[in-house]
NUZA-144449 format. One record per residue (C-alpha): residue number from 1; x, y, z. Coordinates in Angstrom, 1 decimal. Layout:
BEGIN
KOLGU, pos, X, Y, Z
KOLGU, NUM, X, Y, Z
...
//
This chain:
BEGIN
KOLGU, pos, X, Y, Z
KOLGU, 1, 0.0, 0.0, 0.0
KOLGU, 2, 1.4, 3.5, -0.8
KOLGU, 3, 2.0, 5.9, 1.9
KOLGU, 4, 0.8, 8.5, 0.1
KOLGU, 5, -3.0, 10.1, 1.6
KOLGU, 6, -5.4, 11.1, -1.5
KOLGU, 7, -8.7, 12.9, -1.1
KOLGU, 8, -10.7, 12.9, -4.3
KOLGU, 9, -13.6, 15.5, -4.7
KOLGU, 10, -16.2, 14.4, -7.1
KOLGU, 11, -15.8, 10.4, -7.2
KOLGU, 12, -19.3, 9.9, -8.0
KOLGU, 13, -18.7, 11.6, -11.4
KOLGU, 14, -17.8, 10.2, -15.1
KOLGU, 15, -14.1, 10.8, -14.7
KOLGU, 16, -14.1, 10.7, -10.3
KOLGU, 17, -15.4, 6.9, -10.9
KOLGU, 18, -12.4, 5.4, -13.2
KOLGU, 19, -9.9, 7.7, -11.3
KOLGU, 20, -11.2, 6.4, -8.1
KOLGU, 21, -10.8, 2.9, -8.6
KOLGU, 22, -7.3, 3.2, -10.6
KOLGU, 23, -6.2, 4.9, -7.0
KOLGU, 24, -7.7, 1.7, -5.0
KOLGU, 25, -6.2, -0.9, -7.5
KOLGU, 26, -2.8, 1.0, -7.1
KOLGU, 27, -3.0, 0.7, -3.1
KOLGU, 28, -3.8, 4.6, -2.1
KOLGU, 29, -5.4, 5.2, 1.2
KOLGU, 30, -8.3, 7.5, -0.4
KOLGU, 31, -11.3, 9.6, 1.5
KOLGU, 32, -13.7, 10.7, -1.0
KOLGU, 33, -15.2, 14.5, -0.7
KOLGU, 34, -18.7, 14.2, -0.9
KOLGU, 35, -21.1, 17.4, -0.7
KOLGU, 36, -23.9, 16.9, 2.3
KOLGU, 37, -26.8, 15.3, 1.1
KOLGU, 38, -24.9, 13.8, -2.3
KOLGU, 39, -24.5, 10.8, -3.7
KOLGU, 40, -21.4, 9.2, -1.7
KOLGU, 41, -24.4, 6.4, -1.1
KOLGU, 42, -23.3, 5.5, -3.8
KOLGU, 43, -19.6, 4.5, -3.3
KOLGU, 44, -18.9, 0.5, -2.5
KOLGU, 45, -17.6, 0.4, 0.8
KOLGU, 46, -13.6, -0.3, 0.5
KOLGU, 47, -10.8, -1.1, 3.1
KOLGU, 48, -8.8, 1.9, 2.1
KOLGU, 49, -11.7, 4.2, 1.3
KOLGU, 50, -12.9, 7.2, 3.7
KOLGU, 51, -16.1, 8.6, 2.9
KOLGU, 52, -16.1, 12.2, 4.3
KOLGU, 53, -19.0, 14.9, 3.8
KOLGU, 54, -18.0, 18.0, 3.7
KOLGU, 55, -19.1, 21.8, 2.8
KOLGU, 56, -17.7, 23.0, -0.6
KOLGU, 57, -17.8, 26.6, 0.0
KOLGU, 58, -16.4, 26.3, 3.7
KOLGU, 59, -12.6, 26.5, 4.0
KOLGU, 60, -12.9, 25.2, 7.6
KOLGU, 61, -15.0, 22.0, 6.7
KOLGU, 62, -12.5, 21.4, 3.9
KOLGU, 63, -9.5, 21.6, 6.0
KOLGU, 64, -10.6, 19.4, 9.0
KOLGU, 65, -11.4, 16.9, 6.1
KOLGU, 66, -8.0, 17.3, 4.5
KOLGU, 67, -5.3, 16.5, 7.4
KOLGU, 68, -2.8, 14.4, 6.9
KOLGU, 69, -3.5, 14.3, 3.0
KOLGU, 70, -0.5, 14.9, 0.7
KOLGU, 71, -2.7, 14.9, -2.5
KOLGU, 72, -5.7, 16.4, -3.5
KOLGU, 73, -7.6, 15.5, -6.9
KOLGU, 74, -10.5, 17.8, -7.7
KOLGU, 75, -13.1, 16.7, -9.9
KOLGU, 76, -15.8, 18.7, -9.2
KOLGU, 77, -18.5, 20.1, -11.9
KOLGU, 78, -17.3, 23.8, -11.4
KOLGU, 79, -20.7, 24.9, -12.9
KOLGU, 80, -22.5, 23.5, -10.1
KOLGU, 81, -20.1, 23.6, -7.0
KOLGU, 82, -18.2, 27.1, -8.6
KOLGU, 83, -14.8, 28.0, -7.2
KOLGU, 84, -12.4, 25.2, -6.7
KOLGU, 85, -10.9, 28.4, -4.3
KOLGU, 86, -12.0, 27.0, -0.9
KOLGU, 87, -10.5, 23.6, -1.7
KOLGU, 88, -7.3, 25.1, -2.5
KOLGU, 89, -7.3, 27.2, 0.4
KOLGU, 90, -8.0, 23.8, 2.5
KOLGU, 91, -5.4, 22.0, 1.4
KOLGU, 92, -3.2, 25.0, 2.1
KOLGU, 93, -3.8, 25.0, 5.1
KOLGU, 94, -3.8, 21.2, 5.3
KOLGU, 95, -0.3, 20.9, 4.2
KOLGU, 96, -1.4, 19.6, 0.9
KOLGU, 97, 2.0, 18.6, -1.4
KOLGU, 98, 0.1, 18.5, -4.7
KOLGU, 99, -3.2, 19.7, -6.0
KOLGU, 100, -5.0, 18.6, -9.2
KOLGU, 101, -7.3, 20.6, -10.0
KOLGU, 102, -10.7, 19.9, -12.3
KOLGU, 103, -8.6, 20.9, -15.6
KOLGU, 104, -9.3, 17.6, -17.4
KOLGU, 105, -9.9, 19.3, -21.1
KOLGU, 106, -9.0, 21.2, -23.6
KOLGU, 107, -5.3, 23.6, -24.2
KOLGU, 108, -6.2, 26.1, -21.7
KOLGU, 109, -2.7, 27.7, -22.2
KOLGU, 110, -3.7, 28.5, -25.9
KOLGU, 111, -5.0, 31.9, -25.7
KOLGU, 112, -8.2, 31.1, -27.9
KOLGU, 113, -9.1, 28.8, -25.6
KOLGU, 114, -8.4, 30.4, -22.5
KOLGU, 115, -10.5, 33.4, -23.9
KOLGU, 116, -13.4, 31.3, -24.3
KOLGU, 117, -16.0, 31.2, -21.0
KOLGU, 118, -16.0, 27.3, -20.0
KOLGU, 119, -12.3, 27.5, -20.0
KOLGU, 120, -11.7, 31.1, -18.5
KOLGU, 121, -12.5, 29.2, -15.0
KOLGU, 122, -9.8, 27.3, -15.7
KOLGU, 123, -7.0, 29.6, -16.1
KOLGU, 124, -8.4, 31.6, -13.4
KOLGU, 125, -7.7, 28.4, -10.7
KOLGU, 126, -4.1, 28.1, -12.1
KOLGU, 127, -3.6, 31.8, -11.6
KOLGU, 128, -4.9, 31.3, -7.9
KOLGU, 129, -3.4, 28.2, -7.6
KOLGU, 130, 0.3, 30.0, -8.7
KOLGU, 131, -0.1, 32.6, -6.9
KOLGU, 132, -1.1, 29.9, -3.4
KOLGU, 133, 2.2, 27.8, -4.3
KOLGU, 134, 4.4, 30.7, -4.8
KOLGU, 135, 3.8, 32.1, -1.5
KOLGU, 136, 3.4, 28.3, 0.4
KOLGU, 137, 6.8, 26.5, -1.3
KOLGU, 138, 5.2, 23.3, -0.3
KOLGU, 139, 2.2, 23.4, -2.1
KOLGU, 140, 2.5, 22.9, -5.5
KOLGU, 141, 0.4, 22.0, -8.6
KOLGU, 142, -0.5, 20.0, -11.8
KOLGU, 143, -3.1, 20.6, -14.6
KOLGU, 144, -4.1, 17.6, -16.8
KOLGU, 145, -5.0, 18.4, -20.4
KOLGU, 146, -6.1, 15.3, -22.0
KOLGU, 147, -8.4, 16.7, -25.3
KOLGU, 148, -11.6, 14.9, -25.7
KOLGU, 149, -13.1, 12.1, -23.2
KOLGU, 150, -12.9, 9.3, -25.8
KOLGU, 151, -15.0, 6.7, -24.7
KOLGU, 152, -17.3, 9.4, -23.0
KOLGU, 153, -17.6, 11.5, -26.2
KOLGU, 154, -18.6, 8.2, -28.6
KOLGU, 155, -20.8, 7.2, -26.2
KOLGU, 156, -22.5, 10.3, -25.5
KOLGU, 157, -23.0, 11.1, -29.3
KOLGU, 158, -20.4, 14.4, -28.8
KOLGU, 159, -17.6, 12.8, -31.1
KOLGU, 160, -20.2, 10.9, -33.4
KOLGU, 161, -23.3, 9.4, -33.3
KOLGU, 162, -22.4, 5.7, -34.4
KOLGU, 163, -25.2, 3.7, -33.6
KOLGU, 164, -28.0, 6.2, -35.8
KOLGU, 165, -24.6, 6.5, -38.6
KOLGU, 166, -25.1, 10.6, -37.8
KOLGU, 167, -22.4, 13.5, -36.9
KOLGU, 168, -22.1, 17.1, -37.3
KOLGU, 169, -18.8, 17.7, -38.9
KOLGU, 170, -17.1, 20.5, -37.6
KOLGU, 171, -15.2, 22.6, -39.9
KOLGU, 172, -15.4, 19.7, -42.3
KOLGU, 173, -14.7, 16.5, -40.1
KOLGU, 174, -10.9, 16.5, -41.0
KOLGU, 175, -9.5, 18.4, -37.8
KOLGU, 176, -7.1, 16.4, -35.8
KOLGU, 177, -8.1, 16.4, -32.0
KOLGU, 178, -6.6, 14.8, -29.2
KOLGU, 179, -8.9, 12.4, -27.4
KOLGU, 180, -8.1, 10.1, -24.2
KOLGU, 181, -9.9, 7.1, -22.3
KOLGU, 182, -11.1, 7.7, -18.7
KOLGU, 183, -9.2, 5.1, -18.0
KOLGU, 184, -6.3, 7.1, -19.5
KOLGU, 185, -7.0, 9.9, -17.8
KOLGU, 186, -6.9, 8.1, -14.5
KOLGU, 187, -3.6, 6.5, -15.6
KOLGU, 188, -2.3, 10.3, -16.1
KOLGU, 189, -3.3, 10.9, -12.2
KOLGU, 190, -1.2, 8.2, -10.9
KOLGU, 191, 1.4, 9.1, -13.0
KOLGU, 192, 1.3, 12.5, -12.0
KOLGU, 193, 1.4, 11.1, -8.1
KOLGU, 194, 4.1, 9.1, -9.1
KOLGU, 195, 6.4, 12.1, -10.9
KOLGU, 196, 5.8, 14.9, -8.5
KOLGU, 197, 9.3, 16.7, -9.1
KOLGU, 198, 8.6, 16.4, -12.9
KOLGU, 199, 5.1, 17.8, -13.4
KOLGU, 200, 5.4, 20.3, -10.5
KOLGU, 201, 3.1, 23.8, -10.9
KOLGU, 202, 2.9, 23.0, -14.7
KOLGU, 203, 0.2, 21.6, -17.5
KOLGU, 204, 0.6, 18.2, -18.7
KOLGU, 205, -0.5, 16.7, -22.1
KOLGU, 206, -1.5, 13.6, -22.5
KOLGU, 207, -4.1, 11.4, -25.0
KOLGU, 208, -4.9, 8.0, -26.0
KOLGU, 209, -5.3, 8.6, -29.9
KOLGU, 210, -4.8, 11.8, -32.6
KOLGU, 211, -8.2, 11.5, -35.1
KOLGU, 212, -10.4, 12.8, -37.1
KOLGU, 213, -13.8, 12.7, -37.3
KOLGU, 214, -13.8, 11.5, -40.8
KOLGU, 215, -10.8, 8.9, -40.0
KOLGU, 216, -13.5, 7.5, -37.5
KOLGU, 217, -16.5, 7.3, -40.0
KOLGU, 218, -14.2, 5.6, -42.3
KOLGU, 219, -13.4, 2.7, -39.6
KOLGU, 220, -17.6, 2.3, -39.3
KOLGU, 221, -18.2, 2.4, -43.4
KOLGU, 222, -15.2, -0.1, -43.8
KOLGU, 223, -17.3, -2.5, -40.8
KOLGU, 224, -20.8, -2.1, -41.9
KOLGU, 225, -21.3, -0.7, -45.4
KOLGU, 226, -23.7, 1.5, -44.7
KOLGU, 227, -23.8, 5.3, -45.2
KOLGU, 228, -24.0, 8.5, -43.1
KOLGU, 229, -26.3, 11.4, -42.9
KOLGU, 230, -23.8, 14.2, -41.9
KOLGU, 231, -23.9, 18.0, -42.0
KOLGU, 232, -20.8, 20.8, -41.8
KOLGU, 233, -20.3, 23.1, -39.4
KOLGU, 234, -18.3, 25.8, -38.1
KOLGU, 235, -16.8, 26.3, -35.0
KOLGU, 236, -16.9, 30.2, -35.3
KOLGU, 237, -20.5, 29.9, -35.9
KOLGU, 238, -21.2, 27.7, -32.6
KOLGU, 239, -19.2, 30.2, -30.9
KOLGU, 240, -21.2, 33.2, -31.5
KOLGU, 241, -24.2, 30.8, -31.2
KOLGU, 242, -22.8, 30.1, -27.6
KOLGU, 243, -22.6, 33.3, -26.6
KOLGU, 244, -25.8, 34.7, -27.5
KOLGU, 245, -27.1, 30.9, -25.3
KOLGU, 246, -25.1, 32.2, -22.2
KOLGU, 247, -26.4, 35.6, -22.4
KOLGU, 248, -30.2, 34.1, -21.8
KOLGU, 249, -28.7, 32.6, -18.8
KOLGU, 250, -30.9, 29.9, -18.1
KOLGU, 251, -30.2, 26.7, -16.9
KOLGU, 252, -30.5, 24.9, -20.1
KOLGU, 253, -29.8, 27.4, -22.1
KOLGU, 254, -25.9, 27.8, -20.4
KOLGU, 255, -25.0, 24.2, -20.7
KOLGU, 256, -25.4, 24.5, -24.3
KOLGU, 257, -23.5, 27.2, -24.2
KOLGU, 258, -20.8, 25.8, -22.3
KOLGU, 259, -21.1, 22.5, -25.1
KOLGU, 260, -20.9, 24.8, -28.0
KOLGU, 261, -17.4, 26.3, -26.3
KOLGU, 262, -16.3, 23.0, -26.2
KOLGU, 263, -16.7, 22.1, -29.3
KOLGU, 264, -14.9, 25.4, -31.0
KOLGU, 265, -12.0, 24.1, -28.2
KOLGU, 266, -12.0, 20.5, -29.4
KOLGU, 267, -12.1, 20.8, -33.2
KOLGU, 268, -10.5, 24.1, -34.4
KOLGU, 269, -6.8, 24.0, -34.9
KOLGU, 270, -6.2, 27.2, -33.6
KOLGU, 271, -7.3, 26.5, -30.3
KOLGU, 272, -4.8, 24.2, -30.1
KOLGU, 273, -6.7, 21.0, -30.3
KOLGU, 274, -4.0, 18.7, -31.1
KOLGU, 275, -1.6, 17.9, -28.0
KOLGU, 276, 0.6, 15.4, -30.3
KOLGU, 277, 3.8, 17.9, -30.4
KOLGU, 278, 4.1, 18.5, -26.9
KOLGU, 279, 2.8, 15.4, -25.3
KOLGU, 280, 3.9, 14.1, -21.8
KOLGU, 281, 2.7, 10.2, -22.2
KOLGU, 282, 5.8, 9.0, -21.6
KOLGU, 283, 6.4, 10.5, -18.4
KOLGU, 284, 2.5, 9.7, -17.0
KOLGU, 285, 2.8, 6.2, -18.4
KOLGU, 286, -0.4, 6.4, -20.7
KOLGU, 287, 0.7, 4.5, -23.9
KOLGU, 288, -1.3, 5.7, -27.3
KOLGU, 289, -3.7, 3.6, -29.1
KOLGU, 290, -2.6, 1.8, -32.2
KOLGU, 291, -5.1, 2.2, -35.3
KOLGU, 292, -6.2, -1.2, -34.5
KOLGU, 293, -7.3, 0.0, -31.5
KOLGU, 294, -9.0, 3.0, -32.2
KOLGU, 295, -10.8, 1.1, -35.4
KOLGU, 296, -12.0, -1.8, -32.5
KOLGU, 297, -13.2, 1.0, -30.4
KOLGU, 298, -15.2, 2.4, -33.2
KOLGU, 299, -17.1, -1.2, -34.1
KOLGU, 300, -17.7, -1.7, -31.0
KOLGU, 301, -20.7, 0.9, -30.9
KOLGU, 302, -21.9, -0.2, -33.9
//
């Protein structure tokens, strides 16, 4: 068992659940962050797994709930919880080592994307979270870029409707964008645990494949024959679509908003949407898929 305490905010979540049980398979002593009244019901009771609730927006609860943890992965929905502030000043004052923060996404150290509003939160963290480990030399931090969620986006219909053989094409289909399993993305975690020194106060880059939208039509054509209904478009429009969707500021209306920035961050090559030349795989010990791979992947939501 490592010696290393984790607490993990947002383990109930699509990317808390794989990183969750990547930390218990690997031997971490891990207590879960769980909002009063939320879903840690929901966690299977583990040997090395503490289930603490705590209050998100108190600095007090967060800290009590923090002692004696070296590492802190957040991966809370900052739409609904807001500031990831409280948790960094928690484990601050916790004598936290490392903190992870909910990054998990697209390039936000390319300006377009940084300019765009589901990313702005982002850079505002690691500005707050600089600005924490600069003044506290012992608290340091790492921000995981991994593109796409892979498995998440197929499924989900973001990346390509397979099973209906529909997609919207954005900016033609033939825009190469990082994409990573969950699994990956958990994988990146540990490695990032593992290689402190290395990723300290930095962004890392990892992903599981380099594709294109088209590439990945082609794999379900060359397995089943049939044809796609598919229409263009472009990024720039979705953007100024966003925008005028966040400014009704409705519930509804802002997560397609925030779904439309994502987009213009996930297929437009200005915006940095292909990690491959400054990948750190290696390092985190996530290996990329081989075409094979991918291809297998792709059938298998057909």
């Amino acid at each position: 068992m490592s010696s290393t305490q984790v607490a993990l905010a947002g383990a109930t979540g699509n990317l808390g659940t794989p990183i969750l049980q990547a930390l218990l398979n690997a031997g971490f002593s891990v207590t879960t962050l769980s909002r009063k009244g939320g879903n840690s019901s929901r966690l299977k009771p583990h040997s090395n797994l503490t289930i603490r609730e705590v209050d998100f927006h108190s600095v007090e609860s967060l800290t009590q709930a923090l002692l004696g943890t070296q590492v802190v992965i957040s991966c809370l929905a900052t739409l609904a919880i807001g500031s990831q502030n409280p948790l960094i000043d928690a484990a601050v004052a916790a004598g936290v080592q490392r903190f992870i923060p909910a990054e998990f996404g697209m390039d936000s150290q390319n300006p377009f994307s940084a300019q765009l509003p589901v990313c702005a939160p982002k850079v505002a963290t690691q500005k707050y979270l600089q600005a924490k480990s600069s003044s506290n030399p012992g608290f340091t931090y790492t921000a995981i870029a991994n593109g796409l969620f892979l498995d998440w986006g197929l499924e989900a219909g973001i990346i390509l409707d397979i099973p209906q053989h529909t997609a919207t094409l954005y900016n033609g289909g033939d825009v190469p964008f990082s994409a990573t399993l969950l699994a990956d993305v958990a994988k990146a975690v540990l490695g990032v645990i593992a290689h402190q020194p290395e990723t300290a106060n930095r962004v890392v880059y990892v992903q599981s494949t380099v594709a294109t939208q088209n590439q990945l039509i082609w794999y379900a054509k060359e397995k089943d024959g049939r044809e796609w209904d598919t229409v263009i478009k472009d990024t720039e429009q979705i953007r100024r679509e966003s925008l005028a969707e966040l400014d009704k500021g409705t519930g509804a209306d802002v997560d397609a908003a925030m779904l439309g920035f994502c987009i213009c961050g996930s297929w437009n090559a200005e915006y940095g949407c292909d990690f491959s030349g400054h990948l750190d795989n290696a390092l985190l010990g996530v290996t990329e898929m081989s075409e094979a791979e991918v291809r297998a992947l792709v059938e298998s939501y057909l």
